[in-house]
ROKE-453139 format. One line per 2 residues: their letters; for each residue z, y negated, x negated of C-alpha. Coordinates in Angstrom, 3 decimals, m for minus. Layout:
% ROKE-453139
a> Z:Y:X  ...
***
This chain:
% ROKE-453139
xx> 44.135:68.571:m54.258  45.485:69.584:m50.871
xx> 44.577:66.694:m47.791  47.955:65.533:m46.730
xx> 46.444:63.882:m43.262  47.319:66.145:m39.966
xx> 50.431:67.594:m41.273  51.281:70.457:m39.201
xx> 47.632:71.948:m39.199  47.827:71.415:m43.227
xx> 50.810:73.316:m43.361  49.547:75.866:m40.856
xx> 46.169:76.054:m43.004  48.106:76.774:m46.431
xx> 50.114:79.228:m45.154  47.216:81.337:m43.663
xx> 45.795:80.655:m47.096  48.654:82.333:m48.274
xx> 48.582:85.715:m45.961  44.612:85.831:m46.406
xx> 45.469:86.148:m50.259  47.667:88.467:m50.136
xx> 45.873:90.689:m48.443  42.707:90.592:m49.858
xx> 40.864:93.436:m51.516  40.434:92.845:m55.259
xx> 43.153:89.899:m54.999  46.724:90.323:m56.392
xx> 48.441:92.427:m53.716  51.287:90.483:m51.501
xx> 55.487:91.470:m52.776  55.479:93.837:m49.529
xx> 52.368:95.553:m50.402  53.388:96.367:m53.492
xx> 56.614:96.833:m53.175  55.325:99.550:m50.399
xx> 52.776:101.420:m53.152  54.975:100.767:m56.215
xx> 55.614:104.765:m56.270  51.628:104.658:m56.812
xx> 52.578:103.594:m60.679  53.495:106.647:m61.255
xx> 51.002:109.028:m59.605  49.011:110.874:m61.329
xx> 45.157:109.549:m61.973  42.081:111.841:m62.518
xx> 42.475:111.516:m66.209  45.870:112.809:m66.374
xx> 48.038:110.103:m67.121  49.595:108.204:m64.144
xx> 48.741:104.380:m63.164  51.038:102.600:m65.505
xx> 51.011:105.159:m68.674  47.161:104.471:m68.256
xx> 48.074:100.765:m68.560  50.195:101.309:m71.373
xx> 47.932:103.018:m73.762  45.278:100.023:m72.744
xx> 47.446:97.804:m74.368  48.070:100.450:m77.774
xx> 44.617:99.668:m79.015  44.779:96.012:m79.288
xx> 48.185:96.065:m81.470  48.980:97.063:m85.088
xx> 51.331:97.505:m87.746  55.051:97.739:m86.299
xx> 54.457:96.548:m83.215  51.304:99.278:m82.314
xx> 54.024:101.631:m83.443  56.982:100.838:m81.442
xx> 54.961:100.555:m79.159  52.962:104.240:m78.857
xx> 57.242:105.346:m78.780  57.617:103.416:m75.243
xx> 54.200:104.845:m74.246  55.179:108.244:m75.435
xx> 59.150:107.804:m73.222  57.751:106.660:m70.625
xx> 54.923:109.422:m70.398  57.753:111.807:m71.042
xx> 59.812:110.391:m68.328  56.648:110.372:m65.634
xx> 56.390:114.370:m66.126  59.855:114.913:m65.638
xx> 60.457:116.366:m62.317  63.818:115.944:m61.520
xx> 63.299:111.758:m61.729  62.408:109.910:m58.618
xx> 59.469:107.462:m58.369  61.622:104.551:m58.421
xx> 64.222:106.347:m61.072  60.435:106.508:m63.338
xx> 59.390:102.930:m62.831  63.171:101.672:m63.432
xx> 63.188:103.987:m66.969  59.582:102.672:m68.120
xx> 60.191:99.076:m67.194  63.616:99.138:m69.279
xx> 62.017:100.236:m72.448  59.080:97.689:m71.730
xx> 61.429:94.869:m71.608  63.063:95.902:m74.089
xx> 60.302:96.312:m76.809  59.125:92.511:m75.204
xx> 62.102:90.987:m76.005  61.935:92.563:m79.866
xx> 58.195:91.206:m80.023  58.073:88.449:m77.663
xx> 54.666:87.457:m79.252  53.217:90.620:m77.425
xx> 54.984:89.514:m73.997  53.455:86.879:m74.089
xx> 49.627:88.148:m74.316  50.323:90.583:m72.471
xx> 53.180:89.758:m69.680  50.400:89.441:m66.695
xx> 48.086:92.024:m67.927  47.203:94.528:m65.057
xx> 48.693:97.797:m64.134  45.347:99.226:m62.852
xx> 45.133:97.345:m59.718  48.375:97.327:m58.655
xx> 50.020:93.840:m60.469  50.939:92.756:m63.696
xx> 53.962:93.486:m65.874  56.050:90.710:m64.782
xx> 55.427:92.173:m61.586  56.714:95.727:m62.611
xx> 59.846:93.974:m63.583  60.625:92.568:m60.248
xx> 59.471:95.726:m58.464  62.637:97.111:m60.416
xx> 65.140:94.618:m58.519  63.412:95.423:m55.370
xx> 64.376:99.024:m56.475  68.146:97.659:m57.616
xx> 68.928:95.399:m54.700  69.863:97.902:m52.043
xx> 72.604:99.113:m53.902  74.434:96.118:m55.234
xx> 76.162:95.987:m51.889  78.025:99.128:m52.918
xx> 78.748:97.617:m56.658  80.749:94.716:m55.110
xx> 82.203:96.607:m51.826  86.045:97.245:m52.138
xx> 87.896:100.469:m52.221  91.590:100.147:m52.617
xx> 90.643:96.291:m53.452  88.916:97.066:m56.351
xx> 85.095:97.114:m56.840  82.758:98.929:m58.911
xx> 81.807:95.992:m60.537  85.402:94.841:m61.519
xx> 86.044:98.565:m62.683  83.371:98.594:m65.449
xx> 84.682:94.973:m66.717  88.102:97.001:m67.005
xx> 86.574:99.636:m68.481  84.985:97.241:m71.185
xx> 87.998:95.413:m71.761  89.527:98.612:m72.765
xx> 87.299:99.334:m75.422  87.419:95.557:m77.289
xx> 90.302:94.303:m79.134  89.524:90.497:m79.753
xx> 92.009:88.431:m77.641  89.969:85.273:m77.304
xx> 87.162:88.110:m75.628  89.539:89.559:m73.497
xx> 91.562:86.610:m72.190  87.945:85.136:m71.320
xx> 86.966:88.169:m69.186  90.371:88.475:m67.515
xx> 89.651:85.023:m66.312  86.017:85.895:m65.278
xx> 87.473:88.714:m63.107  89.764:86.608:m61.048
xx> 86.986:84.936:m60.328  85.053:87.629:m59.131
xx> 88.246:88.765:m57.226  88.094:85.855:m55.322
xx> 84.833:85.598:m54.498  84.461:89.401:m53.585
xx> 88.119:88.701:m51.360  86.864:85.694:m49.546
xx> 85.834:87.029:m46.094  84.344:84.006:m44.933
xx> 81.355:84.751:m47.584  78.251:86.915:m46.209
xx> 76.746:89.293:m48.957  74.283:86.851:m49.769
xx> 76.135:83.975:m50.689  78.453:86.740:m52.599
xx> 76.040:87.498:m54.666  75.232:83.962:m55.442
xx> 78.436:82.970:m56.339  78.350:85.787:m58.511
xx> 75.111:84.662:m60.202  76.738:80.912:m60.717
xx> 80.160:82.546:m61.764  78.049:85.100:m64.839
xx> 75.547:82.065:m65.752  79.273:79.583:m66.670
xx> 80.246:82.727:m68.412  77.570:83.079:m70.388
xx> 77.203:79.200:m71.796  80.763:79.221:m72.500
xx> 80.223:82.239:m74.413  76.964:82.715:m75.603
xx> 78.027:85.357:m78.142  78.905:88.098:m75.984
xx> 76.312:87.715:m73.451  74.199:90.317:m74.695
xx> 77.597:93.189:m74.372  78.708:91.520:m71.177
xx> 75.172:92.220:m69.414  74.865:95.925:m70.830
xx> 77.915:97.112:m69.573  77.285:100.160:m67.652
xx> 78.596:100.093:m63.826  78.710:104.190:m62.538
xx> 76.411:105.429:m60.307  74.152:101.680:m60.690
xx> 73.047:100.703:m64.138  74.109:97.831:m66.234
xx> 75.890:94.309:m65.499  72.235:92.778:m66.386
xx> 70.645:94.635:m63.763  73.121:93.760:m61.035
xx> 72.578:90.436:m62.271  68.802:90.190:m62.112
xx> 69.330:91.169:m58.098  72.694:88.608:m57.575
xx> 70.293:85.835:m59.786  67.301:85.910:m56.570
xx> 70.024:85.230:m54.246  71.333:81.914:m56.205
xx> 67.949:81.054:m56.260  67.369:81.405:m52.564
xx> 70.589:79.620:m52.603  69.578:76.707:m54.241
xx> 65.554:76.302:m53.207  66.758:72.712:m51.651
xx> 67.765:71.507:m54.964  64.893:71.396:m56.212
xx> 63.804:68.873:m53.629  66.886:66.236:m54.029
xx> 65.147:62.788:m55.271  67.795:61.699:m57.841
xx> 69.035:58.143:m58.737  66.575:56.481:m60.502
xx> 63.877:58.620:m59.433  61.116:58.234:m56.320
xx> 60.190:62.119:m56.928  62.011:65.473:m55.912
xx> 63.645:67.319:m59.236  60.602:69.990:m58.989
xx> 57.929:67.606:m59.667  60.075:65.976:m62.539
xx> 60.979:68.765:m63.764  56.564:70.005:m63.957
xx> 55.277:66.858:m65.068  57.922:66.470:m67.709
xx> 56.942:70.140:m68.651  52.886:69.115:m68.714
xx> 53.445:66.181:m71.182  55.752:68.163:m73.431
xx> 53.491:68.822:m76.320  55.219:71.843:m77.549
xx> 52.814:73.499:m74.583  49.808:72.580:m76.511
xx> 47.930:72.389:m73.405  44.076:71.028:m73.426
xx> 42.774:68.356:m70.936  41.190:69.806:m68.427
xx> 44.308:72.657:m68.145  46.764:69.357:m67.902
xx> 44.448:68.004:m65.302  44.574:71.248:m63.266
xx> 48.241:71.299:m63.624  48.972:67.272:m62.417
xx> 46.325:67.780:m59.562  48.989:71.118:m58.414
xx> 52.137:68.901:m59.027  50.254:66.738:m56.644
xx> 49.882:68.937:m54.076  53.474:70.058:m54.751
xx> 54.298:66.676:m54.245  53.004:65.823:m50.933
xx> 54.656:69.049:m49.969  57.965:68.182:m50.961
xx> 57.748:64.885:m49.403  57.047:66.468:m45.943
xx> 60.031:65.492:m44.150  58.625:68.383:m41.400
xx> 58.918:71.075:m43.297  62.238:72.949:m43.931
xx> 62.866:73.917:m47.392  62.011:77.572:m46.167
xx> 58.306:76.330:m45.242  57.786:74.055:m48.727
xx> 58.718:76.989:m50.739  56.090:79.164:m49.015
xx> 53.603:75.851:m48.734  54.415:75.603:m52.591
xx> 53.491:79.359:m53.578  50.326:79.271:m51.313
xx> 49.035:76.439:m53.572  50.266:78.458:m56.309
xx> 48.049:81.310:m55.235  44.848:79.159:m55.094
xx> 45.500:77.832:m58.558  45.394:81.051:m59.641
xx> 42.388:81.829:m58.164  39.959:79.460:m60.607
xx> 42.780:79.193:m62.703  44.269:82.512:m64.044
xx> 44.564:81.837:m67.522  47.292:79.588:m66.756
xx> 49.539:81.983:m65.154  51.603:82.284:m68.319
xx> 52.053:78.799:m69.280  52.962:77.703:m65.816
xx> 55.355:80.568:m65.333  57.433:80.034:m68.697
xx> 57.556:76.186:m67.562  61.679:74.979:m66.613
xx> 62.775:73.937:m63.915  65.712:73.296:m61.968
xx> 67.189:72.539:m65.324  70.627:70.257:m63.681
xx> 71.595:73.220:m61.870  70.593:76.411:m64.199
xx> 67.377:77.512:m61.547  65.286:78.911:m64.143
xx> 61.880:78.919:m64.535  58.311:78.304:m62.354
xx> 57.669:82.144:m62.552  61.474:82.485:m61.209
xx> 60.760:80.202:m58.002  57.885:82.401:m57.356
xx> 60.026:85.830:m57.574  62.643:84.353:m55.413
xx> 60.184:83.938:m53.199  58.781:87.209:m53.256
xx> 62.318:88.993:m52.944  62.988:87.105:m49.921
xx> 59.489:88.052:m48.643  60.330:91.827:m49.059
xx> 64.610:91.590:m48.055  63.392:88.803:m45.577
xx> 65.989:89.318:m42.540  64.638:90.918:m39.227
xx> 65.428:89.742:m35.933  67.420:91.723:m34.074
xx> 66.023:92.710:m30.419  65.467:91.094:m27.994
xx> 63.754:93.136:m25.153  64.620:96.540:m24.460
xx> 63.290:98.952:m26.289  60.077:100.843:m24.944
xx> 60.340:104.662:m24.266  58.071:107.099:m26.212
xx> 57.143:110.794:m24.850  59.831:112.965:m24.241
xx> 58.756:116.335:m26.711  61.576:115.503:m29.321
xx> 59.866:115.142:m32.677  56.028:115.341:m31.745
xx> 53.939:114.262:m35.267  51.367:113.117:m32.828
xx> 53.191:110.914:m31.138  55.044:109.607:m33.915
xx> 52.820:106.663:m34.610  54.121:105.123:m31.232
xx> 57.740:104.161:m32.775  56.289:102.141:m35.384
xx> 54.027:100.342:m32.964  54.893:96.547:m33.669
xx> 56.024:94.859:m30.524  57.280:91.498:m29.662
xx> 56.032:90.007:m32.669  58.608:91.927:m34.822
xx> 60.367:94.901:m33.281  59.630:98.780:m33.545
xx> 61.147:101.507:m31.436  61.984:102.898:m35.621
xx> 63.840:99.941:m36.380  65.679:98.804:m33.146
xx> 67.146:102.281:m32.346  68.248:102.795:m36.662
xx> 69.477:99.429:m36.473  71.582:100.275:m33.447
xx> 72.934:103.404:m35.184  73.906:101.362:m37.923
xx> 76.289:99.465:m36.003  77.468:101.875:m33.895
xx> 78.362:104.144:m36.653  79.685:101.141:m39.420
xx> 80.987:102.405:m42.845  79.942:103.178:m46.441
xx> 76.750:105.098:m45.209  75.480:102.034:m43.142
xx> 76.076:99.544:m45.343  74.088:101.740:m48.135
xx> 71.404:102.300:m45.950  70.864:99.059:m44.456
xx> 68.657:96.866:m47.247  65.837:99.770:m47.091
xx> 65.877:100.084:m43.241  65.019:96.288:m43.635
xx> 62.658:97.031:m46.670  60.575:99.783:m44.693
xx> 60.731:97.597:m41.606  59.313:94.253:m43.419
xx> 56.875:95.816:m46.645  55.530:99.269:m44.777
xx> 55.944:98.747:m41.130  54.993:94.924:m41.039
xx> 52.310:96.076:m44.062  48.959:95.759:m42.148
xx> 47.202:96.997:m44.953  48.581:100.584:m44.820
xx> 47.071:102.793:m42.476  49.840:104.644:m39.799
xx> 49.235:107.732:m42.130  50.149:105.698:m44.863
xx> 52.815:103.967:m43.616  54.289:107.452:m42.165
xx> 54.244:108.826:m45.633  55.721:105.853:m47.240
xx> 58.829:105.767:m45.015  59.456:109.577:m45.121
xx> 59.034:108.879:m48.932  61.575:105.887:m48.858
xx> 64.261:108.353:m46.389  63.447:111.436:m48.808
xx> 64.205:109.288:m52.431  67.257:107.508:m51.201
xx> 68.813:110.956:m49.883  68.026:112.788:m52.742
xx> 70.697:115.579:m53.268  73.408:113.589:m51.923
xx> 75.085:115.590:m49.131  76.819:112.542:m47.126
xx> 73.698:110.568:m47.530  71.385:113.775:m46.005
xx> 73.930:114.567:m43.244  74.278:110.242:m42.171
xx> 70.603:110.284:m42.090  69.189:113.338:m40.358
xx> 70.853:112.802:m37.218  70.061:109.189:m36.563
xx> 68.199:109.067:m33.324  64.640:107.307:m33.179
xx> 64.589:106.132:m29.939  63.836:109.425:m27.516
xx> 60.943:110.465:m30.170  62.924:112.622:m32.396
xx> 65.557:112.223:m35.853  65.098:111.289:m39.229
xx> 65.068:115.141:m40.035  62.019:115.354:m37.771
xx> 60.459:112.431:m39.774  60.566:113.971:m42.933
xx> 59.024:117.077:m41.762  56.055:114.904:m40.147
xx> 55.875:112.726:m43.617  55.374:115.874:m45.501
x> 58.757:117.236:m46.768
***
């Protein structure tokens, strides 16, 4: 159980826990660091199969009947899919982790022995399936953004109510897209609390009408991928949205709704849990507790205080992973589970804002797009700020539209998981960002032609970065 005496320097000493774990060799990697070497899944390893096709044929050996056979077929797509040139990294790990879910939620018995099984030593499966929102989330801004006052996202529903002829189905969704109307028309909403309006508006939806969840989430959206997986991104933000909730102390009560919510979930025998794994779970709700009880700590630093102990529990404690994970919470407000607290968590780790500068930004050497010197614009300074970042960021706003927008969420993502990644080496983290540039271009001429030319401080252009990363 965590000391509560000396407050601040607890706090301070939880949260270095948390860093030191996620950074440690051997350790689960930190959301940023693998967010950063997710395209690793994918690479080819010396026996000819990539990271996570490796993984998957682990798992074939250990099941049987229909399930061992369903299962070789997702082994067997997703290999398929790895060779295939013309996908991306991230367009490979999105196909794979689609057909993985899938088959889980046919044979849930087999997610749940194997859910947080490792993918070589990158993470587990239920970390695959949040890499793929990491992957997602950069381009929901363009599903809700409106052209001629329509969005993408409102097209598709159209589209869908097109195709259905029960009244009672259609009258329902022509109400759900006013409301989505007037959330995407209210100007006084950021993107963020867009999206979690969004989240709230889909979850009513969906327990008013149970029935045609299931449709409603596969609907396609053009150019994106379903309703579900817009949903899976627009879900993190109501839970970002919402972390204080699970702090109120409601009438009748002396403890915040999150421990409530846990201890009610360690007595509930359904969980079959033995003594000694309810006694490791009260001693955590302890600790969670004391946390939430800190009237110094912002709801920011009790959700970070809360995951650090998190982390050390896992650390003699593994084998509850799953349990703790599938455990409710949140449950007057829709939250989710324990396992979604600590993926909200993660996703603002890795789409964390970044401060915007404050100093002027340093000068590099003058030879316009020098490889050797190109490690100085990703030099951290100020805490927080890179020559790479300040001067794109600048572009960005001097040059507004479509292509900014778009491009915005992975400046941020290379700035906070492979520029702020201490664990990559400058070669590394070189490679990685070219990589990032390269895959979101693609073939897309307005994409390629927006990009190239933006200016990195005096060192050179985006062009000249991708020739330095290798392409």
């Amino acid at each position: 159980m965590l000391a509560v005496g000396g407050q601040s320097a607890w706090l301070c000493a939880i949260l270095a826990t948390l860093a030191a774990l996620t950074g440690i060799s051997g350790q689960a990697m930190g959301p940023a660091q693998q967010a950063a070497l997710a395209p690793e899944l994918v690479g080819y390893w010396g026996n000819g199969d990539s990271m996570l096709v490796s993984a998957l044929v682990n798992i074939s050996s250990q099941l049987t009947g229909e399930e061992a056979v369903e299962w070789n077929w997702v082994v067997e797509d997703c290999n398929a899919t790895a060779n295939n040139a013309s996908f991306t990294a991230d367009e490979v790990i999105v196909a794979c982790a689609s057909e993985i879910q899938a088959y889980f939620q046919k044979f849930p018995d087999v997610q749940q022995m194997f859910l947080y099984s490792s993918i070589g030593n990158w993470g587990s499966f239920s970390d695959l399936f949040q890499e793929v929102v990491y992957i997602n989330a950069p381009l929901t801004a363009s599903v809700i953004a409106l052209v001629n006052g329509q969005s993408e996202l409102e097209l598709a529903i159209e589209q869908y109510i097109s195709t259905i002829s029960d009244p009672n189905e259609i009258a329902a969704l022509e109400v759900l897209l006013a409301e989505i109307h007037s959330v995407l028309n209210n100007t006084a909403l950021s993107y963020d609390q867009q999206m979690a309006n969004l989240s709230s508006i889909f979850a009513d939806f969906f327990k008013q009408h149970p029935a045609w969840a299931a449709s409603i989430r596969g609907i396609k959206i053009p150019g994106f991928g379903s309703i579900g997986d817009f949903l899976n991104v627009a879900d993190q933000h109501f839970r970002i949205d919402n972390f204080g909730q699970l702090f109120v102390i409601d009438a009748g009560q002396t403890q915040s709704r999150l421990v409530v919510d846990l201890t009610n979930d360690v007595n509930n025998p359904a969980y079959n849990l033995t003594r000694s794994e309810k006694t490791l779970l009260l001693d955590f709700i302890n600790d969670i507790q004391a946390i939430s009880s800190n009237a110094s700590l912002s709801t920011s630093d009790k959700i970070a205080a809360i995951v650090a102990a998190y982390q050390q529990l896992m650390l003699i404690a593994p084998y509850l992973q799953s349990v703790l994970g599938s455990f409710p919470i949140g449950t007057e407000f829709g939250f989710g589970t324990f396992q979604d607290l600590i993926n909200a968590y993660d996703f603002s780790v890795v789409f964390a804002p970044t401060a915007a500068p404050t100093t002027k930004t340093p000068t590099t050497t003058p030879m316009l797009g020098n490889c050797a010197t190109l490690s100085q614009v990703i030099k951290v300074f100020n805490g927080n700020e890179t020559i790479f970042y300040d001067s794109s960021n600048q572009y960005l706003n001097n040059n507004p539209g479509t292509q900014a927008t778009n491009w915005r969420p992975y400046l941020t993502r290379i700035q906070n998981t492979i520029i702020m990644n201490s664990t990559l080496t400058t070669t590394q983290q070189i490679q990685q960002i070219a990589y990032t540039i390269k895959t979101y271009e693609g073939t897309n001429t307005a994409r390629i032609s927006y990009l190239n030319g933006i200016m990195i401080g005096s060192w050179g252009t985006y062009a000249q970065l991708l020739t330095c990363g290798g392409y």
